[in-house]
Each structure stands twice: as structure tokens, then as C-alpha cells.
C-alpha positions in Angstrom: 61.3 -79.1 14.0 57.7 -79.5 15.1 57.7 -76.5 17.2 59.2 -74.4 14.6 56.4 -75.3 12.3 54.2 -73.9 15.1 55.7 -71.0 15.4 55.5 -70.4 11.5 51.7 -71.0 11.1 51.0 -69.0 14.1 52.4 -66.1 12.7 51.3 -66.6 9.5 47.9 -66.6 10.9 48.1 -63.5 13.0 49.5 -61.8 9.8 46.3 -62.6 8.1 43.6 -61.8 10.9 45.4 -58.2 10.8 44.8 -58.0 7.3 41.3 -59.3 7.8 40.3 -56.2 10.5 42.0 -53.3 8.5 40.0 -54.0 5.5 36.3 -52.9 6.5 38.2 -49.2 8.1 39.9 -48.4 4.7 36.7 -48.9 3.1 35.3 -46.6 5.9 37.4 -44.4 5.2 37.4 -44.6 1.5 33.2 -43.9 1.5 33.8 -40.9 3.8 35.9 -39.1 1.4 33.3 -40.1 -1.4 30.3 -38.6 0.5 30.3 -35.2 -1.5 29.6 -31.6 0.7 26.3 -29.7 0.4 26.2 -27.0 -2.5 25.0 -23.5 -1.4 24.3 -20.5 -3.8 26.2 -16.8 -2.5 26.1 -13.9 -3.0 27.8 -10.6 -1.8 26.5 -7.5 -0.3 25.7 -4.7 -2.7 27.2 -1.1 -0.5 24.2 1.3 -1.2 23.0 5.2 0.4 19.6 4.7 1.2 17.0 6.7 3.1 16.1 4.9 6.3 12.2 4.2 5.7 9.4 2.7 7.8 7.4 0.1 6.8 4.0 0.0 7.5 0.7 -2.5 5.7 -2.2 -0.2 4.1 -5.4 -0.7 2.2 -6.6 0.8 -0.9 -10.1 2.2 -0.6 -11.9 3.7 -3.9 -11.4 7.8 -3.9 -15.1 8.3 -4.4 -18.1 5.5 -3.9 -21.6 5.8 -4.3 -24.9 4.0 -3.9 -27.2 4.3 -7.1 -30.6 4.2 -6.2 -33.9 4.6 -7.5 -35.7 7.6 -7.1 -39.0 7.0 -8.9 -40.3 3.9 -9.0 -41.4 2.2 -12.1 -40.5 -1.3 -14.2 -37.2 -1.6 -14.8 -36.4 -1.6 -18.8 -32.7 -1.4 -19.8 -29.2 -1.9 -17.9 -26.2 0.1 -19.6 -23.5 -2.0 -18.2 -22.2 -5.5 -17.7 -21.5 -6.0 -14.1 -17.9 -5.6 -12.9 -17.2 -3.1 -16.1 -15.8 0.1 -15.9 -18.0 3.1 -17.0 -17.5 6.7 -18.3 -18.9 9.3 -16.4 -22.9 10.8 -18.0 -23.2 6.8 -18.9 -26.6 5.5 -18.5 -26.5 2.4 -16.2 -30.4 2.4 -15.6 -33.5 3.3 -17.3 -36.7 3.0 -15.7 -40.0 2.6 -17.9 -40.5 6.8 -18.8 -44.1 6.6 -20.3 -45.9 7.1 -17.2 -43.7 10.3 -16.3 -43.5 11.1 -19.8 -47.3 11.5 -20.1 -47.2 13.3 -16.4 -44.8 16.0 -17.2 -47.3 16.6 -20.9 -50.6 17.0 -18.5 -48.5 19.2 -16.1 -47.3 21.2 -18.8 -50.5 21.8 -20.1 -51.8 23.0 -16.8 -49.2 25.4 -17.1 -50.2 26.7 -20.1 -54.1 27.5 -19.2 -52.5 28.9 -15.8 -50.0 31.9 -17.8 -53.1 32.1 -20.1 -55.4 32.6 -16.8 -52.9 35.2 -15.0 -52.1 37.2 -18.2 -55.9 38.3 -18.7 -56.4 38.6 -14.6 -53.4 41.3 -15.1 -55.4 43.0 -18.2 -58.7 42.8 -16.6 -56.9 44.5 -13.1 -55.7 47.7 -15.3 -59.2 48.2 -16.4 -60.6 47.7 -13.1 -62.5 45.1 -14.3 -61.6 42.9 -11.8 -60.1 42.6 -8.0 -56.7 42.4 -6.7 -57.7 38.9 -5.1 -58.6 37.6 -8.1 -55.6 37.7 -9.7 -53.7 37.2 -6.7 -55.5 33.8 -6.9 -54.6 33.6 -10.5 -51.2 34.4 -9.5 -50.9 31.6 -6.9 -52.5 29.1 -9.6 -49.7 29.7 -12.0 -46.9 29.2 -9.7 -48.2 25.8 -8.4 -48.9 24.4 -11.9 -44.9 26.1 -12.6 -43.7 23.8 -9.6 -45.8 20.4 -10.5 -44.5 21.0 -14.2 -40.7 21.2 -13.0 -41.4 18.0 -10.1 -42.7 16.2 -13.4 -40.0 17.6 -15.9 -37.6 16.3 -12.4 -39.0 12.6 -12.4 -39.1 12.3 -15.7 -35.4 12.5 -15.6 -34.7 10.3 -12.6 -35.7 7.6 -15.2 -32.7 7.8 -16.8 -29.1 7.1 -13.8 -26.2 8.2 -15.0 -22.8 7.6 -13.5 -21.5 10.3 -11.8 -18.2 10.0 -12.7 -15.7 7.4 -14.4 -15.2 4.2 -12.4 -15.8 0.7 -11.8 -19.2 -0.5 -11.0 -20.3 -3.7 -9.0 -22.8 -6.2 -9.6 -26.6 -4.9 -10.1 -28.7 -5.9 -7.7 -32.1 -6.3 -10.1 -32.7 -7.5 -13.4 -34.9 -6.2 -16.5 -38.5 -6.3 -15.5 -38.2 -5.4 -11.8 -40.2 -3.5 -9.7 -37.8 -0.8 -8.7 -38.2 2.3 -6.5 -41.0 1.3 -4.5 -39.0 2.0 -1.5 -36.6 4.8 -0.7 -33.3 2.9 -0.1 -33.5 0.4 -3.4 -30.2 -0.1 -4.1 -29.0 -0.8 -7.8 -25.5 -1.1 -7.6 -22.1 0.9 -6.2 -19.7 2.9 -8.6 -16.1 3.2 -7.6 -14.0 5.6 -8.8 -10.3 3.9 -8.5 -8.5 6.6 -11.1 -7.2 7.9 -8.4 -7.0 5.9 -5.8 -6.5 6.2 -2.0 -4.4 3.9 0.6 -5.6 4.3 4.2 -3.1 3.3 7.0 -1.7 4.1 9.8 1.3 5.3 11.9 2.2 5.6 16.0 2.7 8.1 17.8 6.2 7.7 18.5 7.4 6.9 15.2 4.7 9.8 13.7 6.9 12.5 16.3 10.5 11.3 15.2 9.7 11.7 11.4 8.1 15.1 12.1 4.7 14.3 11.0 3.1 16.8 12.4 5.4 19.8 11.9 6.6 19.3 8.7 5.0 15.7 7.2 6.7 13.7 3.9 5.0 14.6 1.2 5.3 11.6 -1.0 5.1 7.8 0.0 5.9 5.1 -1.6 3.6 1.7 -2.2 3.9 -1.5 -3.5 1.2 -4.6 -3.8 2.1 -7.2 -1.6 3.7 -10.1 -3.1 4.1 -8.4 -6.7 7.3 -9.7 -8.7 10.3 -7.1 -8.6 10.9 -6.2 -12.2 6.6 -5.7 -12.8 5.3 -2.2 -12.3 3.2 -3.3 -9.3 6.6 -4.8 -7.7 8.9 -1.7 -7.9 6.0 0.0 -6.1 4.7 3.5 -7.5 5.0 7.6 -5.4 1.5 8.2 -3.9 1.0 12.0 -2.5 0.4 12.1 1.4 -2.9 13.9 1.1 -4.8 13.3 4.5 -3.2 13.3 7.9 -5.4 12.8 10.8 -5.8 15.5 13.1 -5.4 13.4 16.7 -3.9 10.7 17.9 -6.4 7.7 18.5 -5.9 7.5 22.4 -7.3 3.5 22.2 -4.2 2.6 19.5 -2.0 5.5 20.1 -1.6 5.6 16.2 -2.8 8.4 13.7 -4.7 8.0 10.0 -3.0 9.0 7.3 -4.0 8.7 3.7 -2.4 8.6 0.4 -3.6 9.2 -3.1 -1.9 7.4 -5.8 -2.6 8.0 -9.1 -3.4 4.0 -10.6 -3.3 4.5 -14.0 -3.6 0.9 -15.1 -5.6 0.1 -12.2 -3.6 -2.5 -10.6 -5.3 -1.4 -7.4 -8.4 -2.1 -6.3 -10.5 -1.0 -2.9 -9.6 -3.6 -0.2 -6.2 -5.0 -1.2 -3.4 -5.1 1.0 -0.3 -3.1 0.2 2.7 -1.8 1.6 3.6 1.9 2.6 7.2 2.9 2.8 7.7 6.5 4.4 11.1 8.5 4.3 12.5 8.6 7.6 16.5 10.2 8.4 19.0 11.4 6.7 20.4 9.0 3.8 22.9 6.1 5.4 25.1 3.7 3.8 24.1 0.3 4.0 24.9 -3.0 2.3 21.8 -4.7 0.7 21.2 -8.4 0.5 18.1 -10.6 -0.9 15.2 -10.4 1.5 14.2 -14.2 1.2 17.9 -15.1 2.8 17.4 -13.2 6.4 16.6 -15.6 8.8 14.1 -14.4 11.6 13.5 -16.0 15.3 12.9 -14.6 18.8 16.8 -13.1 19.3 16.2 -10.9 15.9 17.6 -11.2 12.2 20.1 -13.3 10.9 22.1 -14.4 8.1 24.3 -17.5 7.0 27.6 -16.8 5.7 30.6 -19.1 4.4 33.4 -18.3 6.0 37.0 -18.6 4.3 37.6 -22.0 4.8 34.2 -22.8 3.4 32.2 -23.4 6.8 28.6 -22.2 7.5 28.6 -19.3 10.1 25.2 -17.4 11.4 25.7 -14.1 11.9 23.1 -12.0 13.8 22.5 -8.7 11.9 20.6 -5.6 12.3 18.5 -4.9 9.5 16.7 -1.7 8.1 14.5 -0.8 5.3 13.1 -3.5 2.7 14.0 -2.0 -1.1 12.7 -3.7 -3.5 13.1 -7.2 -3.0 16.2 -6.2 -1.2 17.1 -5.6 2.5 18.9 -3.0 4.2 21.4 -4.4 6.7 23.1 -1.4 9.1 25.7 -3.8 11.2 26.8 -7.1 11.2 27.9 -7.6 8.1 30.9 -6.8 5.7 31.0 -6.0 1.5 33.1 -9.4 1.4 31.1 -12.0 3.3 29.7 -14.6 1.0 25.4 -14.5 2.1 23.7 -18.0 1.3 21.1 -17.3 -0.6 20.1 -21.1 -2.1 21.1 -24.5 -2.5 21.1 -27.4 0.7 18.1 -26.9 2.4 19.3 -28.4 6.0 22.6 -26.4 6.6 23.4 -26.3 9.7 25.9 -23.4 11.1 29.6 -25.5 11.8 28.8 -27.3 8.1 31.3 -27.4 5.7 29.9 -26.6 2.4 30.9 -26.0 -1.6 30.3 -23.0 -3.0 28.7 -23.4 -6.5 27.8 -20.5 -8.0 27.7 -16.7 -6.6 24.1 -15.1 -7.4 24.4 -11.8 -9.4 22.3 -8.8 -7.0 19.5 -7.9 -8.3 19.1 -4.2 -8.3 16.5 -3.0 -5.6 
């Protein structure tokens, strides 16, 4: 009876330890099938015929500059502009104090007068033989220099007054009312900068300058946008610029050539010195599929993408990738119309990662 008891408890209690051990892997278990899977943004390819284009970094530079100097010197009495401003060509950005020239080109003028009075009775006095032919030759030769100090005066008298040249944007003045100016003869008021039109400097290699034809029959439009303008602003979509300017050699120290293009800037988004990019028609037009810039993944082995498969697991696929359009980039192989592109959402997902899709972006059009 005793060792049947025995036997009872013992099993009893084995029954309970196993009980005891399966508890904490259920709840394992249970807490693994709670833990939820990252969320990741898509979207799909948009199929698209686009030019192949290269892509090349420019600078705008003003299509005319120049230095405003003074060419008399005098006191400094009025400034036409506030610094920065843009001006309309024939404005008066400087006047220098006129009174001295003023009362110059009056004396001058005067001398003028005596010498025509002087040469027109030397003339009478030679028809009557009343006087000699170097006499009024000397009269002659008195006129014409008192002619030449009258226009030098009438001259300085209107170097008093700068004027733009033409309509632009003008830097800061380097004097104040009440200077000095002109005493030497490389003063320098200020710079005017025409930037209605603009030009964009940049430059191209050799190889890729011969397999666009550049030099037998060159594009004649490019296209330029600001760097790091919003697509959907003007500045973003980028703007035509006429090719104007192609350099006529090859830089044998970069093995690139100059180019330059004139764009138009009507609401002078561009100024000289900013950085912009150049997009130049290259091929024939080629199918491609198009997919947000910002997702393309770049290392040492080239381009990449992340895509979710069909049983919802992160794959990177290597791609080859053309033009940028837009905020959109041209992909040429690796890559099908169907495959879901991660554009958002976890930011550690790791290719082999089993994700939920949450939402599929809409395209943006390029």
C-alpha cells in the first residue's frame, strides 16, 4: 500500500514539473507572434520614353559686369541706389560735386568765344591783305585748342553724373556721401550685374562631348535646374537655356571643353555664382521605368534598390540607372513595372526582412 502511494506522488509530481517547464516557451512563443513587422512605403515604377541625358554641375555668372569708377575726382554728393537693388539702365547711381567742372566748362566756353571772334576777323583782315597768312594760321590754331579744352570740360563735366549702363543688379558701394573720390584712376564705386539674361558656365569631356556630336552638330537647347529646388516650384522643374558658347579646344590639362548657356531668368531666381545643374540631350528616346531618386541606394558595386518581393520580404536589387528627371530617376535594367520600390517607412531594413506593406506612394510626375 505504501509503495503504491509512492508511485502516485511521484507521478503526480513529474506531471507538475512538466507543466512548470512548458509555461515560460508558450509565453515565448506567444510574445513572438505579438512583436509586429516593420511598415515600409512602395511604390511602383512609372514605364516612361525619355531622352537619355547627361548630367553635368554649372555656375551661373552675370551676362554682362562692370566696374563703376570715377573718372574725375571731386566730393562725393549723392548715391541713386540702395545697395543690393536692381537698377534701370541711364539711372544715376553717382553724382560727384559738378560746381567746380561746371564753372570750368563756362571759362572754357568763353575762351571759345573770343577765339571764333579772333579767327573770323584774321580771315577778313587776310582778304584785304591786311594781314599774313601766319597770323591767322595762328588764329586758326588758337580756336581749335580752346574748341578741344571746351569739349574735355563739356566731357568732365559729365563724368559727374554715372549712369548704369544697362538694367541689372548692383553690389554694395564702396564710399559714402562726402568722400574723396577719383583721386586715383582705379577708384572703384561698385559692380553692376546684368542677370536678365543670364549665363551658366560648365563643362563637358571629351569623350562624352564626341558621342553627343558636340562639335559637328551641338544641342541647341539645355536644360537647368537650381540645385536642391522643390519639384513642383519653377526653379525645381528646371527652365530651357540656349547653348550659346562652345569652346573652341579641348583643355589638354582636364581633357574637358567650356560650354556656355544663356537662360533667359525672368524672375531672377538665378544669381552669378550659384550652383546648378545642366542636363544635355544625349540618344535617341528609350523606354525606361522611373522611380523616386531619394530611394536608390548608392555604394562602391553601383546603384541599388529595395524591393518587396511576393511574399512580403525585402530584396536588393542592383540596377542600372540613367538620367535624373525631375525628382525622378531613369532606371534602364534591373527592374520590372510590377516590383513594389521602398520608398519610406522602417529606417533599418535589412534585405531577408519580412516587412508590411502599408501604403503604396502615388508617382509623382517628373
Amino acid at each position: 500500500m505504501g509503495a503504491t502511494l509512492c508511485i502516485v506522488l511521484a507521478a503526480a509530481m513529474a506531471l507538475a514539473a512538466c507543466h512548470d517547464g512548458s509555461a515560460p516557451a508558450a509565453q515565448s512563443a506567444q510574445s513572438a507572434q505579438a512583436v509586429p513587422l516593420p511598415q515600409v512605403s512602395v511604390t511602383r515604377p512609372v514605364p516612361r520614353e525619355v531622352r537619355e541625358q547627361l548630367d553635368l554641375s554649372g555656375t551661373v555668372a552675370p551676362s554682362a559686369t562692370v566696374t563703376l569708377i570715377a573718372r574725375v575726382q571731386g566730393v562725393l554728393k549723392e548715391i541713386g541706389f540702395a545697395d543690393g537693388a536692381y537698377v534701370k539702365q541711364g539711372q544715376v547711381l553717382f553724382r560727384i560735386e559738378p560746381d567746380t567742372y561746371r564753372a570750368q566748362l563756362t571759362y572754357d566756353q568763353s575762351a571759345l568765344d573770343n577765339a571764333n571772334q579772333e579767327l573770323v576777323r584774321q580771315k577778313q583782315l587776310t582778304s584785304d591783305n591786311a594781314t599774313s597768312e601766319s597770323t591767322l594760321q595762328k588764329a586758326q590754331t588758337t580756336r581749335d585748342q580752346a574748341l578741344a579744352k571746351r569739349d574735355m570740360s563739356r566731357i568732365n563735366l559729365a563724368y559727374t553724373e554715372i549712369r548704369a549702363p544697362f538694367a541689372g543688379r548692383i553690389g554694395a558701394r564702396a564710399f559714402d556721401v562726402g568722400n574723396l573720390v577719383g583721386a586715383s584712376d582705379s577708384t572703384k564705386l561698385a559692380t553692376l550685374d546684368r542677370i536678365q539674361p543670364v549665363y551658366v558656365n560648365f563643362t563637358l569631356n571629351e569623350r562624352d562631348a564626341n558621342r553627343i556630336g558636340l562639335f559637328t552638330q551641338p544641342p541647341r537647347t539645355v536644360r537647368v535646374n537650381v540645385l536642391g529646388a522643390a519639384v513642383g516650384q519653377g526653379q525645381g522643374q528646371g527652365e530651357d537655356a540656349a547653348l550659346e558658347f562652345v569652346d573652341t579646344r579641348v583643355d589638354p590639362n582636364s581633357g574637358a571643353v567650356k560650354l556656355r548657356a544663356d537662360i533667359a531668368n525672368r524672375d531672377a531666381h538665378l544669381i552669378p555664382g550659384m550652383s546648378v545643374e545642366v542636363h544635355i540631350p544625349a540618344g535617341a528616346p528609350q523606354n525606361v521605368l522611373l522611380v523616386p531618386d531619394t530611394a536608390l541606394l548608392r555604394d562602391q558595386a553601383g546603384a541599388s534598390l529595395l524591393i518587396v518581393n511576393g511574399a512580403g520580404v525585402i530584396e536588393k536589387r542592383a540596377v542600372v540607372i540613367g538620367g535624373l528627371y525631375g525628382s525622378q530617376r531613369a532606371v534602364t535594367s534591373g527592374l520590372t513595372a510590377n516590383d513594389q520600390v521602398v520608398t519610406g517607412g522602417a529606417l533599418a531594413v535589412a534585405p531577408g526582412a519580412k516587412v508590411q506593406v502599408v501604403a503604396a506612394a502615388a508617382q509623382g510626375q517628373s
